[in-house]
Structures are given as C-alpha cells and as structure tokens.
N, C-alpha and C positions, 0 to 999 in steps of 0.2 A: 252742518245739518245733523240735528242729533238722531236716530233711528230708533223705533219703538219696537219691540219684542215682544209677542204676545202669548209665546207657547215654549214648553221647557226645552221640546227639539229645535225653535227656533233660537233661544237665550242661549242653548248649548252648542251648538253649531255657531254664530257669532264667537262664543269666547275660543275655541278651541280652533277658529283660526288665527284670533294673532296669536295663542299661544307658540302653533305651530311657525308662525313670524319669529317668534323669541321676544315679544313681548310680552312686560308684567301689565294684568291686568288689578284693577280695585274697584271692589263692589261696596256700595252702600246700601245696606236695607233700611227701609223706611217702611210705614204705614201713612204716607200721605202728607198733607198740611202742612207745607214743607215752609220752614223757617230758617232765620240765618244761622242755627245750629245743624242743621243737616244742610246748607249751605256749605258751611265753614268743614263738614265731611269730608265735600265734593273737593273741594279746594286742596285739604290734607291726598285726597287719593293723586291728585292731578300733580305732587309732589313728589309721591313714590312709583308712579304708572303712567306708562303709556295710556293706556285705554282707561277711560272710566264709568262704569257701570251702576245706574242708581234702580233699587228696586220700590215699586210702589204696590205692598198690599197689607189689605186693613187684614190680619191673619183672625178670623174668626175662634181657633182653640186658646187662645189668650185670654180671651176675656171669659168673666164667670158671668150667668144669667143675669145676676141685677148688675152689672156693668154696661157700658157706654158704647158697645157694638155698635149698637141703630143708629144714635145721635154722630158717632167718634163724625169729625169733620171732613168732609170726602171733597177736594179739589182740584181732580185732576188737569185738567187743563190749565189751571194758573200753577201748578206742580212741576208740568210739564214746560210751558215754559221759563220758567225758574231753573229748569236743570240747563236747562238750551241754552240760555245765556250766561250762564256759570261754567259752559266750556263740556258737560257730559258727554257721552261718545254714544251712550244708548240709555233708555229705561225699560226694564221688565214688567209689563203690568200685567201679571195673571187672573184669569179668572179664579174664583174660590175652586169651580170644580178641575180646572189644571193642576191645583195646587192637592185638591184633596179630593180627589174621585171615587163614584161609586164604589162601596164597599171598600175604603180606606180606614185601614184600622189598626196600623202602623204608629207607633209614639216613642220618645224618647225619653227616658226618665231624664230626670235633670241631677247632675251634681254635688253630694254633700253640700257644697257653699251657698246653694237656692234652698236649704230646709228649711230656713232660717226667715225674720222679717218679712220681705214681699212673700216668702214660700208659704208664710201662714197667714198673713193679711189675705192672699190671694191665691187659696188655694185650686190649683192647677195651673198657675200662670206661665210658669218658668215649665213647665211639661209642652206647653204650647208653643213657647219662645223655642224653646231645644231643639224640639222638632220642627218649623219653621225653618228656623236659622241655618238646621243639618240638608235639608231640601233645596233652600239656595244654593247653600257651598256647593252641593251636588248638582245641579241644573245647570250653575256658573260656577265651572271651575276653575277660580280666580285664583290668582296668586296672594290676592291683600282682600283685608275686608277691613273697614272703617266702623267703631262703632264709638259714641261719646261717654266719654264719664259720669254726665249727669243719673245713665240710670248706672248708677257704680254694680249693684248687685246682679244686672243682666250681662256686665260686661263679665265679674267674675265666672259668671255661669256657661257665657258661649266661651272661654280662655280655660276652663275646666274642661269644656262637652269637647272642646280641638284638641286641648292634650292625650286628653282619655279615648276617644275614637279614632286618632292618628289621623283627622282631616286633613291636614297638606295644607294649611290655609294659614296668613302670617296676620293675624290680630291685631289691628293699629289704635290704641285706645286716644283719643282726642281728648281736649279740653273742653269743659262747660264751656257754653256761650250764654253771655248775662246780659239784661237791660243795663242800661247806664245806672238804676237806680239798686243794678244786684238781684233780680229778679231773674232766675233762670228761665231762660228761653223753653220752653214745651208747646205742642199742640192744643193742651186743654187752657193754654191760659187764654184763648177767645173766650171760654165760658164765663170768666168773670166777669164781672159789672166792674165799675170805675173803686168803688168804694172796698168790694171784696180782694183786686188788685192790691190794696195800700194793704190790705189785713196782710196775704201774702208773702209783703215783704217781710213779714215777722221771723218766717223760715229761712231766709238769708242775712239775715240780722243775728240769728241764733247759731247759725254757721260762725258767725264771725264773732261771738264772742268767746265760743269753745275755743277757736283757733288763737285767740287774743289769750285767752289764759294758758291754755297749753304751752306758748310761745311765751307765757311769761314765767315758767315754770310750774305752773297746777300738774300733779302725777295724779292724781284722785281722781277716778271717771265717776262716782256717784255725783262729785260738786262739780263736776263740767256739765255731767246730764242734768244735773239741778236748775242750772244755772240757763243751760238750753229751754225746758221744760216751761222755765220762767217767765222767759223770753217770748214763746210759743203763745202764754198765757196771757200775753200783752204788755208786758213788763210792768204791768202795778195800774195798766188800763184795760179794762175790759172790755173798751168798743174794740179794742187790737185785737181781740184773742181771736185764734184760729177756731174752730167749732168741733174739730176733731184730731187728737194726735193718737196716730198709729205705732209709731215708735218716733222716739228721740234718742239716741243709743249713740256711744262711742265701741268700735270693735275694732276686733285686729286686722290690718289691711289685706291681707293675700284670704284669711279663711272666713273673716267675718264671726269668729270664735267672741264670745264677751271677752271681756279686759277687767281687771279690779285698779289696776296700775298701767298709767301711761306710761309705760317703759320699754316698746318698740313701736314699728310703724302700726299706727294707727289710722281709722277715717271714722268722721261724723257722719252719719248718718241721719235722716228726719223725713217722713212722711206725714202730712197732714191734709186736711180736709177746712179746704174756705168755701162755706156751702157745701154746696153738690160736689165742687169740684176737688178731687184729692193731686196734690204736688207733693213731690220727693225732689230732695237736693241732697247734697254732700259736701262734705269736705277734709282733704286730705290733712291731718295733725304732721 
C-alpha cells in the first residue's frame, strides 16, 4: 500500500522515521505525467533504498509566462497508480501554496553551470528548479535523490546547488529512457501529432551522428555542430526539419564551458522546437 503525503510536516515526519530505523531513503521529483523514464527512477532508487519516495508537483517558478504551465499535462491518479505498482513507499503531492505560501519570497540563485543554454533560452528556469529542488531535500530529508540525464543541464545544476549549499543529499544521475525508435522519453512528447513525432526523431538522429564522428576520430566541434545543425535541418529534406533550433552545441561535460577541440570529456547537447512543442536531448562524447 503506497501512502500519500500531503503537507511538508506530514512528508517530513514519514522520512525522519525510517531515517531514525537507519534506513536509506530515495526521493524522486517529478512534475507529473509519469512515464517509463521516471519509471525507470523509481526502480534506480528501489536499488539503493529501503524506502522510496516519488514527488508529484507541476512547480509553477519554472516556467516563464508564455510557457506551458496551464496546458503542462496533469495525471494524477493514473500517476499515482503507476507509482503503486512500481513498488513506491509513498508520494508527496503538495499543494502550490504548501510549497509556496503567502508572502514567500525566498529564491535560490542557481549555479555558474545554469548561466549558460537553458539559463538563456529560459530565463528564470533553473532559479525555479534550485529553489524547488532545495525545498524538497529540505521537507524530505532523504538520503538519495534520483534525477535523469535527459535534462543533462538540470542535473548539473541541482549537483552544483548540493555541493555549494552542503545539502547532505547523494545525487543519483540515471540513464535516458528512449522509444525503440531513439526518441527520448518526455512528458511533452503527448503534444505531438503522429507526423511531428517523425520530425522529432531528427534530434536523436543528430545525437548519433556527433557521437559516430567523434567515435571516429572528428576533434573539431564547429564540423560536429555542423554536421548536427544539418541534421536538425532535415538532412537535405525539409519536410524533416525541426521549426526551431535553440542550441545544437558540443560543451565540456562537468562545466558546460564551449570547446573549440574535442579533447576531454565532452556532451552534445540540442534543444529544438517541433511545433509548439520544444524537446532537449543529449549525449555523452
């Protein structure tokens, strides 16, 4: 029987008695719409932890005005049992004003490593994520927190805001989870139509041919982002092409610093826009 949590003294009170058992607990945050990438979380925590902790809130300082607040896809009940049957111990679903009450005016600035791509595609995103993320640790004070690679740049950022704040908290970074066809797994990918999905795949296609050069020896990040770019564009068709590229960037993996020369650890990077809808993926050089 999984238990629902609805208030920080009630979410903090649960974890702080198995703590006091001497069990490790693992919390997953989430915003909902729960798919087999925050699936495959639950499964990574249920590895390292006794108890495991899945949080569901749509965090309203994340998102900028002309973003996807209203629409973002709200499922709680087929969320809920999704987690139940995947073995969860409990879910935290707070209300907005648990989470942020009258006259709350408390923020976290975010990390050198957020100034960067998402930090200016989206500015305040990663100020809302920081803060967010610092509130859970704090409410749930877990021993592990799950978060996946796909948003690579959020993972550096809550791995910065732990180091830097001294949270006590052990950061478990996971693996993408992909369609069969390489399509990463996200919540906005409901918004596409059958035909904007194929477009899609052009961004995991572009991952894999950076990685197929690099892997064949290419050092030059101008002719890998080119060659990505390309890619994006449809490869020499232009029913393929995405309708918006936000960055297609190779950087350096821990700072996210540019590169002129692949000559340490590197990651691909790529956000774009099919339709309405905007996907980011990655991949590790």
């Amino acid at each position: 029987m999984m238990d629902r949590l609805f208030t920080p003294d009630q979410a903090r009170q649960y974890v702080w008695k198995a703590r006091i058992a001497g069990e490790n607990i693992g919390i997953v945050p989430t915003m909902g719409a729960l798919h087999e990438g925050h699936l495959s979380l639950v499964r990574e925590s249920q590895k390292h932890c006794d108890v495991t902790i899945a949080t569901i809130f749509v965090n309203p300082t994340q998102f900028a005005p002309h973003e996807d607040l209203q629409s973002y896809p709200r499922t709680l009940e087929q969320d809920c049992e999704l987690l139940a049957s995947h073995g969860a111990s409990a879910v935290f679903i707070p209300e907005a004003s648990m989470i942020y009450p009258a006259g709350f005016s408390t923020y976290v600035d975010p990390p050198e490593v957020g100034a960067t791509l998402e930090g200016v595609c989206r500015p305040g995103h990663f100020r809302g994520v920081a803060t967010v993320v610092l509130k859970l640790f704090q409410i749930l004070p877990a021993t592990h927190a799950f978060f996946g690679r796909k948003d690579y740049q959020q993972l550096k950022v809550i791995q910065a805001m732990v180091r830097d704040l001294n949270a006590g908290i052990n950061v478990v970074p996971c693996d993408t989870v992909r369609e069969p066809d390489g399509l990463a797994l996200s919540s906005r990918n409901r918004y596409l139509s059958p035909e904007q999905r194929q477009i899609g795949l052009q961004i995991s296609k572009a991952l894999r041919i950076a990685k197929n050069l690099v892997d064949s020896g290419e050092v030059e990040v101008d002719r890998v982002q080119d060659a990505m770019r390309s890619e994006l564009l449809g490869g020499g068709d232009a029913s393929k092409a995405v309708d918006k590229i936000d960055y297609a960037v190779i950087v350096e993996a821990d700072s996210l610093a540019p590169l002129e020369k692949i000559d340490r650890p590197a990651v691909a990077l790529i956000a774009a826009f099919v339709g309405q809808t905007r996907l980011i993926d990655n991949a590790i050089l």
